[in-house]
C-alpha positions in Angstrom: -8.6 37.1 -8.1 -5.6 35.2 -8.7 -3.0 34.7 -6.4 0.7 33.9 -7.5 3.1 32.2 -5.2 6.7 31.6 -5.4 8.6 28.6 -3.9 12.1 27.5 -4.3 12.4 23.7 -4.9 14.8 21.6 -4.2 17.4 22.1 -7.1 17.5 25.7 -6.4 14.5 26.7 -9.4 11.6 28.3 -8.4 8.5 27.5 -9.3 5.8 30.5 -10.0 2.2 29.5 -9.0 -0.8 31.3 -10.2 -3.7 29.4 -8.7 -7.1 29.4 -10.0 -10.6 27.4 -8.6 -10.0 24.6 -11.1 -6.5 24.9 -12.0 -2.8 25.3 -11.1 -0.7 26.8 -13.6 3.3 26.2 -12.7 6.1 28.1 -14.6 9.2 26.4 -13.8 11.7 29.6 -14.2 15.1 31.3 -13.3 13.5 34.7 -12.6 16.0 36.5 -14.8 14.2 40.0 -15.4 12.9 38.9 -19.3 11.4 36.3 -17.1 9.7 38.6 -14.5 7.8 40.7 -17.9 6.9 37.5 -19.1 5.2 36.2 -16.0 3.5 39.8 -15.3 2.1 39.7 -18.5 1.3 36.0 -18.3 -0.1 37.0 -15.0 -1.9 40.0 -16.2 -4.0 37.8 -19.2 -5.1 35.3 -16.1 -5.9 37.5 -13.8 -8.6 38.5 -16.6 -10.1 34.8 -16.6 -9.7 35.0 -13.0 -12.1 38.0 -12.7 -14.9 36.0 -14.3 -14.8 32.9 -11.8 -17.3 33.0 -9.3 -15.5 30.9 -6.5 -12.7 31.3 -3.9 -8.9 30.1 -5.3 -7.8 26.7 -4.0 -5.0 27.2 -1.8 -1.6 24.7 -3.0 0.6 24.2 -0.2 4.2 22.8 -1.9 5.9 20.8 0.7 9.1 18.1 0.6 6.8 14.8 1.3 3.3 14.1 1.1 1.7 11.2 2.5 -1.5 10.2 2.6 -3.3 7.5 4.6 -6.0 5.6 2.9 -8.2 4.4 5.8 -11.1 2.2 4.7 -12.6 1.6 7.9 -15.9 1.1 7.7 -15.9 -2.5 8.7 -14.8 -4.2 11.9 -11.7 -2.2 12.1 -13.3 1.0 12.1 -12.7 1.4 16.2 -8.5 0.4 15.0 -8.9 3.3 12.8 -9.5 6.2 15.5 -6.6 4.2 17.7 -4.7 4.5 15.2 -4.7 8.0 14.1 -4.4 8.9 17.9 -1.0 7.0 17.4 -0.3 8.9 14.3 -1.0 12.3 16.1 1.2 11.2 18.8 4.1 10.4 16.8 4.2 13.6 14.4 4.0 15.8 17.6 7.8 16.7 17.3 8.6 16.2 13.4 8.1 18.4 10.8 6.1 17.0 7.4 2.8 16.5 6.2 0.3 13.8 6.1 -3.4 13.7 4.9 -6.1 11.1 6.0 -8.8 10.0 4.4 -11.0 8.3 7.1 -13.9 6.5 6.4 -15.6 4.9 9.5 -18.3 2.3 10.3 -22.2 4.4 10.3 -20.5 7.5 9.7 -19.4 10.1 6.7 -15.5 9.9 5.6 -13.4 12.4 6.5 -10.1 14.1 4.7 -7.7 15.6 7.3 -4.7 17.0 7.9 -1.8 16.2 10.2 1.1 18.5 11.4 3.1 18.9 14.1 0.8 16.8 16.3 -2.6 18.9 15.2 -5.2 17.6 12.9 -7.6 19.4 11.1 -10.5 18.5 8.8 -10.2 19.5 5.7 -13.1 18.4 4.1 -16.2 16.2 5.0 -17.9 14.0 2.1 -20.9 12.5 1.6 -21.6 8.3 2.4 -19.3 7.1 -0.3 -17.9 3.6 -0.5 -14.4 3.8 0.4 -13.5 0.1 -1.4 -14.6 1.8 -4.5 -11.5 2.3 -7.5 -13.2 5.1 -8.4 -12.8 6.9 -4.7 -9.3 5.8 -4.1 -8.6 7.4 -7.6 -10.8 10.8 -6.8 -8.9 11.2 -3.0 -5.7 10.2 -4.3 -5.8 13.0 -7.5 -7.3 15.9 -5.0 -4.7 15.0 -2.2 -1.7 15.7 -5.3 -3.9 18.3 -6.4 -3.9 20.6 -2.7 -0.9 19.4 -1.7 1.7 18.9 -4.3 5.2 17.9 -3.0 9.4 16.3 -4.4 7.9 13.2 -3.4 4.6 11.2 -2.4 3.9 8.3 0.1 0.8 6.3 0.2 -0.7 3.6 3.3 -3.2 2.0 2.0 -4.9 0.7 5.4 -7.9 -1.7 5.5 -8.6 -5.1 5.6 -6.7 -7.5 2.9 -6.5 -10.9 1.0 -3.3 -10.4 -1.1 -4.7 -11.2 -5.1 -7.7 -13.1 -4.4 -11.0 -11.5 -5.5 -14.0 -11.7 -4.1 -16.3 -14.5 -4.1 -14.7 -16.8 -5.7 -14.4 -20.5 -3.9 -10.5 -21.5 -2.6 -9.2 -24.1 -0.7 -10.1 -23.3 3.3 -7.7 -23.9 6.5 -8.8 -26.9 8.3 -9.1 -25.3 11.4 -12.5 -24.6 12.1 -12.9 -23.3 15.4 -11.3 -20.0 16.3 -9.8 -20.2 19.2 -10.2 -17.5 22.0 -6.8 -16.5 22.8 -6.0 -15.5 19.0 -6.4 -11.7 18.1 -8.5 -10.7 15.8 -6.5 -9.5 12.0 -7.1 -7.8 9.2 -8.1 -10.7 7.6 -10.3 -9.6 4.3 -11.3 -6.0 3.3 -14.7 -4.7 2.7 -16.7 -1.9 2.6 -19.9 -2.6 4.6 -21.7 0.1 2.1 -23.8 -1.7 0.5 -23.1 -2.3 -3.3 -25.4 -2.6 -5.9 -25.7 -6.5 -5.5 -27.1 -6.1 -1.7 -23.8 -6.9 0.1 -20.2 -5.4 1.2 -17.9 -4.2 -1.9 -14.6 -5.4 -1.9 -11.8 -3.6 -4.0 -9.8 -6.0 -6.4 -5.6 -5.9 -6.6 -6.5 -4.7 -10.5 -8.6 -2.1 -10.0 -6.1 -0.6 -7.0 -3.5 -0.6 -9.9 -6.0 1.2 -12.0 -7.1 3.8 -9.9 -3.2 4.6 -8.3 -1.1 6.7 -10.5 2.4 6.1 -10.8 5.4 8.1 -8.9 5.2 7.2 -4.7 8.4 6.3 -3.4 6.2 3.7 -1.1 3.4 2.4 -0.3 2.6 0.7 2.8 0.2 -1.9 3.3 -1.5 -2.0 6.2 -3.4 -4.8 5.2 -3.2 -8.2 5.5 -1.5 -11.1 3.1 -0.4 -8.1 0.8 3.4 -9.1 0.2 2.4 -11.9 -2.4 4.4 -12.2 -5.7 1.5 -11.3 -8.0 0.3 -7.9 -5.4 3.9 -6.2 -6.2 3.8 -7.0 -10.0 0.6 -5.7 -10.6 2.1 -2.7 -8.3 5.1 -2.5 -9.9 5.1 0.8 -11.7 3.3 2.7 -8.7 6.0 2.9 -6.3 10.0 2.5 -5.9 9.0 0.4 -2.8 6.5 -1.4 -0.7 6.3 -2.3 2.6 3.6 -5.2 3.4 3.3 -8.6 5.4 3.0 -12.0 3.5 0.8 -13.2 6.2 -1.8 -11.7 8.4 -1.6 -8.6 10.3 -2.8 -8.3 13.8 -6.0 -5.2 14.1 -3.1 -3.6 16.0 -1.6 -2.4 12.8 1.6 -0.7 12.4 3.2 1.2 15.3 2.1 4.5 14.5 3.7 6.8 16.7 7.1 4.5 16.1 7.0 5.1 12.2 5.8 8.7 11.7 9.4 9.7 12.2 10.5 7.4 9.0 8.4 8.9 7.2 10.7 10.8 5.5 12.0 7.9 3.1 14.7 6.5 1.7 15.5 3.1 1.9 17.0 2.9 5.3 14.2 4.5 7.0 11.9 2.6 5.1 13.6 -0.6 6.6 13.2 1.1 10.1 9.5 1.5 9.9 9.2 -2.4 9.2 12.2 -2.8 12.5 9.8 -0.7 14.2 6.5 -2.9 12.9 8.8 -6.3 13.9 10.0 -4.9 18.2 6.1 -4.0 18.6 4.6 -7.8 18.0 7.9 -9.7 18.8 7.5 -7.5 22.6 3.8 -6.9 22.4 2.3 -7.0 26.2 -0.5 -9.3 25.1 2.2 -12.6 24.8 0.8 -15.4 23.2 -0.2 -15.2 19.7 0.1 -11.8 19.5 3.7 -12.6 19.3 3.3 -12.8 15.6 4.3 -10.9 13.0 6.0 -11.2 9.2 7.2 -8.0 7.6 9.1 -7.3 4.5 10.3 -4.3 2.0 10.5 -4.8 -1.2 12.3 -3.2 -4.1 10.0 -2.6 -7.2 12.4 -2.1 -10.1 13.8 -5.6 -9.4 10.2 -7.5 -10.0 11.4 -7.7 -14.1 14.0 -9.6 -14.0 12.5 -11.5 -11.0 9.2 -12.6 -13.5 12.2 -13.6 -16.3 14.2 -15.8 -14.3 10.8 -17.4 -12.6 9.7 -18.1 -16.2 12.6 -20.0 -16.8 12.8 -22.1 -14.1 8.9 -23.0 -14.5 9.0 -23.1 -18.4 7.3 -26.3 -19.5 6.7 -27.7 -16.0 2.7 -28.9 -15.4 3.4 -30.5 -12.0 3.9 -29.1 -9.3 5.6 -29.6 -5.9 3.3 -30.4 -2.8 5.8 -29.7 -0.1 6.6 -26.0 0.0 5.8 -24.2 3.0 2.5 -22.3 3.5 2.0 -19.2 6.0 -0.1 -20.0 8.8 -3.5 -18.4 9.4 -5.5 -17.7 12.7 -8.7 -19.4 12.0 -10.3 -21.8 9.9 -12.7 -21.2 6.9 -9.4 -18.4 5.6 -8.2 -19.3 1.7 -5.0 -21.9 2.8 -3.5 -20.9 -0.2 -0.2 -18.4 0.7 2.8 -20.0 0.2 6.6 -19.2 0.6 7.8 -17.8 -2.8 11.4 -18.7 -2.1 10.5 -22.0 -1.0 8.2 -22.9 -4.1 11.2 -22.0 -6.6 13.9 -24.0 -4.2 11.1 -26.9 -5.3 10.8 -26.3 -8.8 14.8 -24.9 -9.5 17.9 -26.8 -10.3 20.9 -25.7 -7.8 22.2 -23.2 -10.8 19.0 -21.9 -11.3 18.5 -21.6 -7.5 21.8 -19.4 -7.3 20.3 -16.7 -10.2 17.2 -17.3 -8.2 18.4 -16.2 -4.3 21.0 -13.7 -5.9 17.9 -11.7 -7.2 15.6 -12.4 -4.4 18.1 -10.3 -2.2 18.0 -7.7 -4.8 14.1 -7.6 -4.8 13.6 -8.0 -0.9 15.8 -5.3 1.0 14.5 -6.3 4.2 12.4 -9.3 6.0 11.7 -10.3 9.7 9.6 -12.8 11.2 8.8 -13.8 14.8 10.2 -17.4 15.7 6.0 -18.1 16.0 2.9 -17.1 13.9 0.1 -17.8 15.9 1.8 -20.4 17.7 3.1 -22.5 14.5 7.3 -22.0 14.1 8.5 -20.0 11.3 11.3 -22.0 9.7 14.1 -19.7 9.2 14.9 -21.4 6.0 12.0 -20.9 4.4 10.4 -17.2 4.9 11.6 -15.2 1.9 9.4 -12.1 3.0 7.1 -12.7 0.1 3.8 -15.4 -0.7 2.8 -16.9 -4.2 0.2 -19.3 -5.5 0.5 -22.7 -7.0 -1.9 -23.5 -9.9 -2.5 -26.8 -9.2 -5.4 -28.4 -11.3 -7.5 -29.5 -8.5 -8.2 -25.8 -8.0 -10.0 -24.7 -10.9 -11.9 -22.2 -10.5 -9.3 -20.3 -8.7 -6.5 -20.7 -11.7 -9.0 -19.7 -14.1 -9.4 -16.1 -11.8 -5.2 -16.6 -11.8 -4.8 -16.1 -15.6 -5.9 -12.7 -15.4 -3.1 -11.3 -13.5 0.1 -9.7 -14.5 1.9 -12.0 -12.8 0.6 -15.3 -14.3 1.2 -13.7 -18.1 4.6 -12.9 -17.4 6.0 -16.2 -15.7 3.5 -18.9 -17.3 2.2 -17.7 -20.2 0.5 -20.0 -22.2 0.8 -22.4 -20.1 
């Protein structure tokens, strides 16, 4: 049978629930008494359908904030993973809210669970599914909204990362070929070691996360690597109101967990926080050395429009372009050396007018940005970290501009170019 629920939201309404296996029916109503006949009769005609399903109602718990963490772990981060839900569990142990986990770990099944008040419960277990697949992140992300609808939704999308770059496809490398000891590992590429239908690991493109996320989160957090490039937000940009990501590499550490569970809340202050909170742990971390390396911005969605028009201007008709803009350092060779400083490309390419219109929206678009005086031991000049990475078609690359004129990005500020 069916069970109806009431709940008051936040603008005083309440919202009558009559939940079925497959569906949720929601009756946003002032509970005058026409209103009560009408929803026991309404009731009354479902409770009929009801009677013929089979199968147990789906519970819906309605809450303020739901956030769900994304984990594709089953790579070489999948031992990061477990650290880091034990820092998540930690950290929610005295704060009230709600956050799901999808898990999905090196040689074992993912997991979907539940975390409140410090506890964490399974909620479901799955088959061996491929956690870089579109199609998943689209499937966990609809039955997450589904279960647990709330005013507002959150999203970390945690894995490894390569900002735009697909798969596969040839890029200039760092010179640095040997690794050296003392550098931590990062979460340097993502893949699913699942085996995809070509034989090897499946790696999830920047389009098809766009594709498979549906619109309204007031963030999403990348816990990823090299995913604050210009042409990651735009193809983001009607997903979230903000994002939280690093333009260069993030150390298998990942965020601070049990430091950032209070924030999550939202809002912009406590958004800028959680990436405070992400910049203390490297620029202390106990480890010294290279590990004192970290880059961290948040970054306002609804400003990327008029950031892609102004961009077009400046570039508009330009076919060369400047060699000496700054690039983000990576920790080994053999990683695309291709990441450079957005703010520092356009400072190349912009007259000082256009520079002005240029920083005054930059400020607008990037609400916060920190990074150590070091990344992996190469300084950070102050003068040049805007927060955010970009890519510079030149023509020696071709392959790679040819992948480039695919994205959002590309079409808005070059066009036919």
């Amino acid at each position: 049978m069916f069970s109806p629920k009431i709940r008051r939201r936040k603008d005083g309404k309440n919202l009558f629930f009559v939940t079925l296996p497959s569906q949720l029916f929601e009756i946003d109503c002032q509970l005058e008494i026409m209103d009560k006949i009408k929803i026991f009769v309404f009731a009354c005609c479902l409770s009929m359908l009801a009677a013929c399903h089979s199968s147990d109602p789906e519970e819906v718990e309605w809450g303020n904030r739901t956030v769900l963490v994304y984990m594709a772990a089953d790579n070489s981060l999948s031992t990061d993973g477990i650290k880091n839900i034990e820092l998540m569990e930690k950290g929610m142990k005295e704060i009230d809210g709600r956050v799901i986990i999808y898990y999905d770990p090196a040689n074992e099944v993912p997991h979907l669970m539940k975390l409140e008040r410090g506890r964490l419960d399974t909620l479901a277990v799955y088959e061996e599914e491929n956690s870089a697949s579109p199609q998943v992140l689209a499937r966990v992300v609809e039955e997450v909204r589904r279960s647990y609808p709330a005013d507002s939704y959150g999203l970390v999308l945690w894995s490894h990362g390569m900002g735009w770059l697909p798969a596969g496809v040839s890029s200039p490398r760092s010179l640095q070929m040997q690794r050296d000891s003392r550098m931590p590992r990062t979460k340097y590429f993502g893949e699913d070691l699942d085996l995809g239908a070509e034989g090897g690991p499946v790696y999830m493109d920047i389009r098809e996360i766009a594709d498979a996320l549906p619109g309204g989160f007031e963030f999403i957090l990348f816990d990823a690597c090299f995913m604050s490039s210009i042409e990651v937000l735009y193809e983001l940009k009607d997903k979230a109101d903000y994002v939280i990501a690093s333009p260069a590499e993030i150390i298998s550490d990942g965020f601070p967990y049990d430091k950032i569970m209070p924030y999550l809340g939202g809002g912009e202050q406590n958004l800028i926080q959680m990436c405070q909170e992400f910049y203390d742990y490297y620029a202390n971390h106990p480890n010294g050395g290279y590990y004192l390396s970290a880059t961290i911005a948040l970054v306002k969605m609804a400003e990327l429009q008029d950031m892609a028009r102004i961009v077009s201007e400046i570039l508009e008709g330009k076919t060369s372009f400047s060699s000496e803009v700054w690039k983000y350092p990576l920790s080994r060779g053999g990683l695309p050396d291709v990441f450079f400083d957005f703010a520092d490309y356009i400072h190349e390419m912009a007259t000082e007018e256009q520079c002005t219109a240029f920083d005054h929206q930059l400020s607008k678009l990037v609400r916060y940005r920190k990074a150590t005086e070091k990344f992996f031991g190469t300084p950070i000049p102050g003068d040049k970290y805007s927060g955010l990475s970009v890519y510079i078609p030149y023509p020696q690359w071709p392959q790679l501009n040819n992948k480039y004129k695919g994205l959002a990005w590309t079409k808005a500020v070059y066009g036919g170019q």
